[in-house]
Each structure stands twice: as structure tokens, then as C-alpha cells.
MMTF fields as JSON, N, C-alpha, C and O atoms, coordinates in Angstrom:
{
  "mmtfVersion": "1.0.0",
  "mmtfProducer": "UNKNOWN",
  "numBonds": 423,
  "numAtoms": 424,
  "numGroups": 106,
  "numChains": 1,
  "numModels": 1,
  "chainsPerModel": [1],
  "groupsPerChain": [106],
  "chainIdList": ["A"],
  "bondAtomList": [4, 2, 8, 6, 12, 10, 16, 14, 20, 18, 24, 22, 28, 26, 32, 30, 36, 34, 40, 38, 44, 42, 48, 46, 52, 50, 56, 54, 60, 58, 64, 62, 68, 66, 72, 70, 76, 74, 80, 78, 84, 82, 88, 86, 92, 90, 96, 94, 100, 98, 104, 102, 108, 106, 112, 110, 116, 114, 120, 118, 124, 122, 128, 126, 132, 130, 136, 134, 140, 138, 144, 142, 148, 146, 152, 150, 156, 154, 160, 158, 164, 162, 168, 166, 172, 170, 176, 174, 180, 178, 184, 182, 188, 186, 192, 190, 196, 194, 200, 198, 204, 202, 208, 206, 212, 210, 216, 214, 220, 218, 224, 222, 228, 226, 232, 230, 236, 234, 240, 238, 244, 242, 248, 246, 252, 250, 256, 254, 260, 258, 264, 262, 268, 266, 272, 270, 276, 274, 280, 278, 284, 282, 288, 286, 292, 290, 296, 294, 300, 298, 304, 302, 308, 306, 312, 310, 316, 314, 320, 318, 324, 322, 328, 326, 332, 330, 336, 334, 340, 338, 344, 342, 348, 346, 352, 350, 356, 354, 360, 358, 364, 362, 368, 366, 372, 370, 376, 374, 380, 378, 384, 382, 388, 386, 392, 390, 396, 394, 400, 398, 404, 402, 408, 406, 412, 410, 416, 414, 420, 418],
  "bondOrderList": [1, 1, 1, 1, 1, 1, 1, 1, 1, 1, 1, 1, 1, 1, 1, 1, 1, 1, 1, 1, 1, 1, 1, 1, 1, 1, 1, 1, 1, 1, 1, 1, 1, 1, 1, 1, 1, 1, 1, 1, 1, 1, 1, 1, 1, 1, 1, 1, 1, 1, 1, 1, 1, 1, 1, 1, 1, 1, 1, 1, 1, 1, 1, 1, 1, 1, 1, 1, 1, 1, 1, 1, 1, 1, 1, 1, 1, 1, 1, 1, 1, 1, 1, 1, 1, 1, 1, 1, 1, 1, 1, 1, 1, 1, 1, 1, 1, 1, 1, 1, 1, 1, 1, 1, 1],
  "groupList": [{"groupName": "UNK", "atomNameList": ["N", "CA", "C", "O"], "elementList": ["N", "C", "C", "O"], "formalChargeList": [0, 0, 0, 0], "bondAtomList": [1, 0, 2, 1, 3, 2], "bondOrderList": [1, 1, 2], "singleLetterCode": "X", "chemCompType": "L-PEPTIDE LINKING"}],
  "groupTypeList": [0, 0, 0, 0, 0, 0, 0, 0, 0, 0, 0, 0, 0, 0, 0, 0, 0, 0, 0, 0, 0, 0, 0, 0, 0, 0, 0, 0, 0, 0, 0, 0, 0, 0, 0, 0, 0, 0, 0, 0, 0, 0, 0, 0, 0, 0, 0, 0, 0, 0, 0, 0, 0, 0, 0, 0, 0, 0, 0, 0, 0, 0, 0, 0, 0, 0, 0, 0, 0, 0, 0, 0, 0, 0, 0, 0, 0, 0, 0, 0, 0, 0, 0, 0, 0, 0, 0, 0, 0, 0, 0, 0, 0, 0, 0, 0, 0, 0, 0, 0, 0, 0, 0, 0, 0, 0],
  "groupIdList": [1, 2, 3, 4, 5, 6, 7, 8, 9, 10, 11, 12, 13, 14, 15, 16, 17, 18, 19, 20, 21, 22, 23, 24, 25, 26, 27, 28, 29, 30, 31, 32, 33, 34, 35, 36, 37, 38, 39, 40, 41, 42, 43, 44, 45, 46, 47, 48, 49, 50, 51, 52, 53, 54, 55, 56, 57, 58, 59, 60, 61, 62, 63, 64, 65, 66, 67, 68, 69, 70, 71, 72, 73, 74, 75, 76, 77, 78, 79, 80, 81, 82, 83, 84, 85, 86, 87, 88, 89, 90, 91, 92, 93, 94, 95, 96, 97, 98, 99, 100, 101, 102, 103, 104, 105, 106],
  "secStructList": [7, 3, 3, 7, 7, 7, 6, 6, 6, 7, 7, 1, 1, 6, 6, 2, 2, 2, 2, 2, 2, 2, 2, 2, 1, 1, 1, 1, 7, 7, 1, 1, 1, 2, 2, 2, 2, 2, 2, 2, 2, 2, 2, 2, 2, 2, 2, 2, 2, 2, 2, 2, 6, 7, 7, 7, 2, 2, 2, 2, 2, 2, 6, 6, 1, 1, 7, 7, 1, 5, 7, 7, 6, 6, 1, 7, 5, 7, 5, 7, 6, 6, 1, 7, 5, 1, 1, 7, 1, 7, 3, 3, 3, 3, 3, 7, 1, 1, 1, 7, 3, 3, 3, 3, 3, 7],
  "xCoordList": [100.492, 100.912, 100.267, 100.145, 99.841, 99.04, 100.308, 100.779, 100.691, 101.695, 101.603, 100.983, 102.175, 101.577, 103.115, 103.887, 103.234, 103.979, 105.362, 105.421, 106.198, 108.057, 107.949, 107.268, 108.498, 108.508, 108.907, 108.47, 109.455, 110.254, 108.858, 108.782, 108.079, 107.23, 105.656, 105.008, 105.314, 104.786, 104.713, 105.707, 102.981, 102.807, 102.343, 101.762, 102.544, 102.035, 103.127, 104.144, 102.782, 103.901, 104.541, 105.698, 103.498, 104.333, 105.047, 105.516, 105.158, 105.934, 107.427, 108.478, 106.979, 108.191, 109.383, 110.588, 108.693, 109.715, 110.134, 111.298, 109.188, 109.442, 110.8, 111.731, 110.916, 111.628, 113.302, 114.446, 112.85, 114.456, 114.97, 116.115, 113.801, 114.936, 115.039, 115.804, 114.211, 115.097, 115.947, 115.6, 116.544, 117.442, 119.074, 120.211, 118.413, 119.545, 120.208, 121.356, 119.264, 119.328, 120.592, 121.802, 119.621, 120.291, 121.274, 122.224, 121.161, 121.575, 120.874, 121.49, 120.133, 119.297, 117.977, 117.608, 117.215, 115.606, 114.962, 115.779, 113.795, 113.382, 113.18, 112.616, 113.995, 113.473, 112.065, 112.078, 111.031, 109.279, 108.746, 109.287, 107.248, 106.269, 105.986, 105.564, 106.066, 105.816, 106.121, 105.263, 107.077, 107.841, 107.299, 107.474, 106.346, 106.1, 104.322, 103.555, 103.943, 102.768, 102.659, 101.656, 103.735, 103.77, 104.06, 103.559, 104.99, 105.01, 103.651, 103.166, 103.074, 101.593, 100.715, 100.236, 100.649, 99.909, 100.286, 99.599, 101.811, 102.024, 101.981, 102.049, 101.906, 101.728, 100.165, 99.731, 99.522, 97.694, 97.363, 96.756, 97.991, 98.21, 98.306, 97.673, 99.472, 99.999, 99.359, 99.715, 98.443, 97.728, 96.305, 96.534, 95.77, 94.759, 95.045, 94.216, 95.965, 96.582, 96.17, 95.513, 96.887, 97.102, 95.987, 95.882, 94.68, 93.663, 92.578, 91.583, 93.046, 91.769, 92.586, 92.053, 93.739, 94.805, 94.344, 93.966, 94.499, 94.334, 95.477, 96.067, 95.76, 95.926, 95.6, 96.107, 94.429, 93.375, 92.978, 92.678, 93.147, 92.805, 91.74, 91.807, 90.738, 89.484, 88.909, 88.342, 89.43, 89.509, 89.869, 89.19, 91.123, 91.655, 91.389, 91.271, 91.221, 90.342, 89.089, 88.6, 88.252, 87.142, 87.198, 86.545, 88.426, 88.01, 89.254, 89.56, 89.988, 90.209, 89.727, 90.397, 88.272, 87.49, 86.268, 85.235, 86.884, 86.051, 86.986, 86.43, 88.145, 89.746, 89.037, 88.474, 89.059, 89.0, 90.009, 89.926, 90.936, 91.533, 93.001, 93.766, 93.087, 94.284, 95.68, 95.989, 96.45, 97.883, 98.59, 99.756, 98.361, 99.831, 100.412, 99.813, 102.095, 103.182, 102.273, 101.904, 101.775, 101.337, 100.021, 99.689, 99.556, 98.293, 97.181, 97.208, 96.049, 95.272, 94.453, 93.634, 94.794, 94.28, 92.951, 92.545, 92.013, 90.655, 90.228, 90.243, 89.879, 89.591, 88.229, 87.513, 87.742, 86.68, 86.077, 86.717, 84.57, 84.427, 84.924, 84.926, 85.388, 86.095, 87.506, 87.959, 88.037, 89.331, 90.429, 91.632, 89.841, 90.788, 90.742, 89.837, 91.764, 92.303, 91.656, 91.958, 90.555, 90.012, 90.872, 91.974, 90.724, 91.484, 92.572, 92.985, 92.747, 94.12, 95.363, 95.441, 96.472, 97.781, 98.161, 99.362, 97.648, 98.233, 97.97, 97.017, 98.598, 98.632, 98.459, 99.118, 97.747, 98.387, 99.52, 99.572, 100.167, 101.543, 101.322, 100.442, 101.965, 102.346, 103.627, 104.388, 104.042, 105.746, 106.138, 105.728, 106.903, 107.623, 108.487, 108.625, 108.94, 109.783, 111.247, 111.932, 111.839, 112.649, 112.8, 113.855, 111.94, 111.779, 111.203, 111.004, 110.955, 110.706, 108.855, 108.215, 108.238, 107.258, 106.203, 106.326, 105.16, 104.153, 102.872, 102.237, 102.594, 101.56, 100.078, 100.016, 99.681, 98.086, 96.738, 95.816, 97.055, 95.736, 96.294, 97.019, 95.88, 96.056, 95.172, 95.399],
  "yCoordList": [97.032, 96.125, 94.766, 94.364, 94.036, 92.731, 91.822, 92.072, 90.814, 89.775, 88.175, 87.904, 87.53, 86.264, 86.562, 87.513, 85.207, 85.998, 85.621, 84.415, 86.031, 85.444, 84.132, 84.32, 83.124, 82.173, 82.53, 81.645, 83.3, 83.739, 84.175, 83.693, 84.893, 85.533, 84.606, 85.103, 83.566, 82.547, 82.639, 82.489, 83.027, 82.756, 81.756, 81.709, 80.864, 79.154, 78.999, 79.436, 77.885, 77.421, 76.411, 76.501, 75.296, 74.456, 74.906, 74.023, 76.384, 76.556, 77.408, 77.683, 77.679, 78.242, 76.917, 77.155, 75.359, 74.398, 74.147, 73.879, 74.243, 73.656, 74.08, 73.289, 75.342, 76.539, 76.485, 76.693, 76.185, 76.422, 74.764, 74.504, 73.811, 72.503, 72.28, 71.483, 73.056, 73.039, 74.36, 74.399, 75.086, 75.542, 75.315, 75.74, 74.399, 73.747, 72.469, 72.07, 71.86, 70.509, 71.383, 71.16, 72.63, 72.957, 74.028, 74.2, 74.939, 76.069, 77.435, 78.36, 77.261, 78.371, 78.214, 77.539, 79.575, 79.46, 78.781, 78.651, 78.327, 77.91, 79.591, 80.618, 79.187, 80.577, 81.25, 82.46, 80.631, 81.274, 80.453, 79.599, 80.723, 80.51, 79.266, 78.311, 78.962, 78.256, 76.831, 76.028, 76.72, 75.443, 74.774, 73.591, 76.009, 75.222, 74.939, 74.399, 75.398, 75.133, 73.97, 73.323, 73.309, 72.302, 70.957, 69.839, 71.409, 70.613, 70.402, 69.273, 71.373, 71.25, 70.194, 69.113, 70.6, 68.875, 67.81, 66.879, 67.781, 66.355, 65.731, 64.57, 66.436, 66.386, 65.984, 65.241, 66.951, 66.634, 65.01, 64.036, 65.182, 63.803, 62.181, 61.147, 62.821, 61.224, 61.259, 60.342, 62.275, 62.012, 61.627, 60.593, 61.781, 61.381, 59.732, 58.825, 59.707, 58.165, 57.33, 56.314, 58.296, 57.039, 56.74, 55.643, 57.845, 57.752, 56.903, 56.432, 56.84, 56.13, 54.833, 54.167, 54.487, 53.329, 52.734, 51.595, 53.977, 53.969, 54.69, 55.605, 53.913, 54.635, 55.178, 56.025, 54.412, 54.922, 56.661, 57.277, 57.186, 57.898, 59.258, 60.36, 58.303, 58.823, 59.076, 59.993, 57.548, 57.96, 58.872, 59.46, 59.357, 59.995, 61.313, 62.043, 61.968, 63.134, 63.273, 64.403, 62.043, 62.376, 63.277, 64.167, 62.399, 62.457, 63.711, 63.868, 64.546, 65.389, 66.546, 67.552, 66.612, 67.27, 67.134, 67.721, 66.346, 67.067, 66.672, 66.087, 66.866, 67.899, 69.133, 70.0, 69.228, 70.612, 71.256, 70.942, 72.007, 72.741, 71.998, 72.18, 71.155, 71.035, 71.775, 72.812, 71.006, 72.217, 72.449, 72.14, 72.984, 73.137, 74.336, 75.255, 74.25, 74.814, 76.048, 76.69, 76.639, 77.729, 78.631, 79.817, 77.506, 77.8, 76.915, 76.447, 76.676, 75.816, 75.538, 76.342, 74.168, 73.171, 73.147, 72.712, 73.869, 72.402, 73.539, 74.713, 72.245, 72.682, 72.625, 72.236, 73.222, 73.521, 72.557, 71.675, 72.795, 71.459, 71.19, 70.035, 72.374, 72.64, 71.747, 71.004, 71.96, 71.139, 72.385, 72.137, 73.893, 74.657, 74.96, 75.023, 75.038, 75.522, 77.005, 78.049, 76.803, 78.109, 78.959, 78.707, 80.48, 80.86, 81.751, 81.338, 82.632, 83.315, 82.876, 82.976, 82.374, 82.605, 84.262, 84.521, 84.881, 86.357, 87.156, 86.725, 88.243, 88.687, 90.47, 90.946, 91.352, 92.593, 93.141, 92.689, 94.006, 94.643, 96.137, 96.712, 96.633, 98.094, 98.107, 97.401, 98.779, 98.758, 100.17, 101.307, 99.814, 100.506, 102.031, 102.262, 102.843, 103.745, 103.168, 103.835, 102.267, 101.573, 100.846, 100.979, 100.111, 99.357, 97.967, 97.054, 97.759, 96.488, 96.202, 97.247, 95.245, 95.138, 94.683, 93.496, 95.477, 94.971, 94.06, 94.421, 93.043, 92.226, 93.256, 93.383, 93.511, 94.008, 93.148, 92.986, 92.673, 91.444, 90.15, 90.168, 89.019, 87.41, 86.654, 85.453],
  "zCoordList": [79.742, 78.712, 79.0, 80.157, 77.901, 77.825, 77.092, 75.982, 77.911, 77.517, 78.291, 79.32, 77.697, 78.479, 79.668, 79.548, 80.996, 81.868, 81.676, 81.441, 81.682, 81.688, 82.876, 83.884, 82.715, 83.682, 85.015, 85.75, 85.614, 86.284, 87.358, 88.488, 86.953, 87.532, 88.146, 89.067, 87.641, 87.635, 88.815, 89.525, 89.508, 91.273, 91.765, 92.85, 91.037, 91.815, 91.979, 91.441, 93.312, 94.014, 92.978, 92.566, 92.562, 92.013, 90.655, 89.938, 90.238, 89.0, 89.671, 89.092, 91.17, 91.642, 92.246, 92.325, 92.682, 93.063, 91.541, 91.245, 90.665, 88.945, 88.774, 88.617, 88.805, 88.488, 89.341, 88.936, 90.383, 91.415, 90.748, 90.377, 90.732, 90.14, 88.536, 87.991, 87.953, 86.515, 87.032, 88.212, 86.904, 87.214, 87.967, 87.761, 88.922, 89.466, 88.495, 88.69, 87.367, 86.868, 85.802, 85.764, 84.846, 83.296, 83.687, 82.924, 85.011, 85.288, 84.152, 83.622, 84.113, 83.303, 84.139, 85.1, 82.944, 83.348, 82.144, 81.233, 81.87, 80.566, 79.823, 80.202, 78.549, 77.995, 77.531, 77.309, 77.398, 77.635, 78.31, 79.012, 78.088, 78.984, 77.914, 78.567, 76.575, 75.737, 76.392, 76.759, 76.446, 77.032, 78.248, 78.537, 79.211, 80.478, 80.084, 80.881, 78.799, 78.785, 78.236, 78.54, 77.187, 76.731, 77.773, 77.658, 78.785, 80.163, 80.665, 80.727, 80.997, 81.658, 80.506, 80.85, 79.491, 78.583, 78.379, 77.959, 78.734, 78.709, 80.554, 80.956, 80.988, 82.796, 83.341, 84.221, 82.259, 82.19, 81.31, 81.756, 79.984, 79.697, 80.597, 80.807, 80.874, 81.624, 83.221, 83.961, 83.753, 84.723, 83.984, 83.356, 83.91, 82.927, 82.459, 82.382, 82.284, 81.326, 83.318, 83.543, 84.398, 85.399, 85.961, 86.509, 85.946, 86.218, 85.738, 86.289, 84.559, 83.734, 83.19, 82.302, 83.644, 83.238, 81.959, 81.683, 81.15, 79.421, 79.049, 79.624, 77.605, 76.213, 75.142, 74.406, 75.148, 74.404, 74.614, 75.636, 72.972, 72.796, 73.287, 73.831, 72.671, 72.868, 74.319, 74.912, 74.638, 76.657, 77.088, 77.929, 76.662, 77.359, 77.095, 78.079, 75.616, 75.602, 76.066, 76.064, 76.601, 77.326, 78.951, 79.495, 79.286, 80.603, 80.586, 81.768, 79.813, 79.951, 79.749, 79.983, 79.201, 79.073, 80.698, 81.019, 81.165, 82.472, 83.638, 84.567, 83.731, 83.968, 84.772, 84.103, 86.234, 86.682, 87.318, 88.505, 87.14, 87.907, 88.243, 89.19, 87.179, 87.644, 87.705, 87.116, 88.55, 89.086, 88.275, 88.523, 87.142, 86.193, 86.649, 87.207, 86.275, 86.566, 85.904, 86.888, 84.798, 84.102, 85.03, 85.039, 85.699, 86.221, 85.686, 84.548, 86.695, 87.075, 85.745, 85.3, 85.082, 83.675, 84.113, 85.19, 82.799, 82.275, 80.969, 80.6, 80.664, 79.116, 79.114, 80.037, 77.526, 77.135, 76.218, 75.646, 76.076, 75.416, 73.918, 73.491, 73.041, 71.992, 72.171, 71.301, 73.353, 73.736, 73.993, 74.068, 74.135, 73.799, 75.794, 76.626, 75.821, 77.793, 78.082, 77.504, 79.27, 79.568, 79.804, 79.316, 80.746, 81.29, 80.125, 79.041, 80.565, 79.58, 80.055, 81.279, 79.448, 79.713, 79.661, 79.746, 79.588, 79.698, 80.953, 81.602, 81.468, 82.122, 81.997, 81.073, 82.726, 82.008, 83.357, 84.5, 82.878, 83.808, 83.951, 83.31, 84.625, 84.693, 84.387, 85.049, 83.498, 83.509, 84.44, 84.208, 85.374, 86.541, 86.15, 84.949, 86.953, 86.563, 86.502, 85.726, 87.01, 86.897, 85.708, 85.088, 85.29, 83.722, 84.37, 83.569, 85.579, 85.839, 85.861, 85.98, 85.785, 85.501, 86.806, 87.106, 87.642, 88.028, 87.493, 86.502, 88.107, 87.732, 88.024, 89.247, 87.802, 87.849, 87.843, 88.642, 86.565, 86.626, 85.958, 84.963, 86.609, 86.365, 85.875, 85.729]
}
């Protein structure tokens, strides 16, 4: 099966501290992966903003266009020169005899 990943499962470290302190903050998990990708652009954003100590716009889509690898909670940010984020958010799985799901490919 080809799906993007449940938050839960997320093998970077920094989406696993993300994860134990929103959890401890709301007592839940975030319910998709949607929510932490939208975290990761406003996280790429406002680093970008401290780097280039702009507001400006245009600045700031520049120099996020040569953005490598940064740490997002989703997995490692940089975009394309289109502006669209390399890399798949998806994952494929094996689903288990149990019902639970192996990661296969990332």
C-alpha cells in the first residue's frame, strides 16, 4: 500500500520530541500528516525570515529556494525551483498479518 505516513510513525527524531510534547501539551496525537506539513512551512518560513532578517517577500522565496535539507518534523525541506517540496511525503507499507503496518520504502 502507497499512503503518505500517520504521524505516529514519523522516523526523525525531531518529529518524535515534536510528537511526545504536543501530546503532553493537547493530550492527543495531531490527527494527519497534513497538519505537521503545514508546521514544517511555517518553521521553514520563519527560519528563512531569521536568516536573511527579512520580510520581504520575494527575499524570502529566494533564499528558500536554495533551502537544503532542512529538519522538518515531516522529513528533510528543499524545494524545487517550481517552489513545489522535493521528495515524496508518501511512504509504501506492507500491511502485517496482524493488521498493523510495516514501513518498506521512505
Amino acid at each position: 500500500m502507497i499512503n503518505v505516513p500517520t504521524p505516529d510513525i514519523l522516523p526523525y527524531d525531531i518529529a518524535k520530541t515534536f510528537l511526545v510534547d504536543y501530546k503532553a501539551k493537547f493530550n492527543a496525537m495531531p490527527a494527519s500528516i497534513w497538519s505537521l506539513m503545514n508546521v514544517d512551512g511555517l518553521r521553514v518560513i520563519l527560519h528563512v525570515m531569521e536568516q536573511t532578517k527579512s520580510e520581504d517577500t520575494k527575499v524570502i522565496a529566494e533564499e528558500m529556494h536554495k533551502l537544503k535539507d532542512f529538519p522538518g518534523i515531516t522529513g528533510p525541506v528543499t524545494f524545487r525551483e517550481d517552489g513545489e517540496r522535493t521528495g515524496g511525503g508518501y511512504m509504501t507499507y506492507e500491511v502485517q498479518a496482524d493488521k498493523s503496518y510495516k514501513i518498506v520504502y521512505q
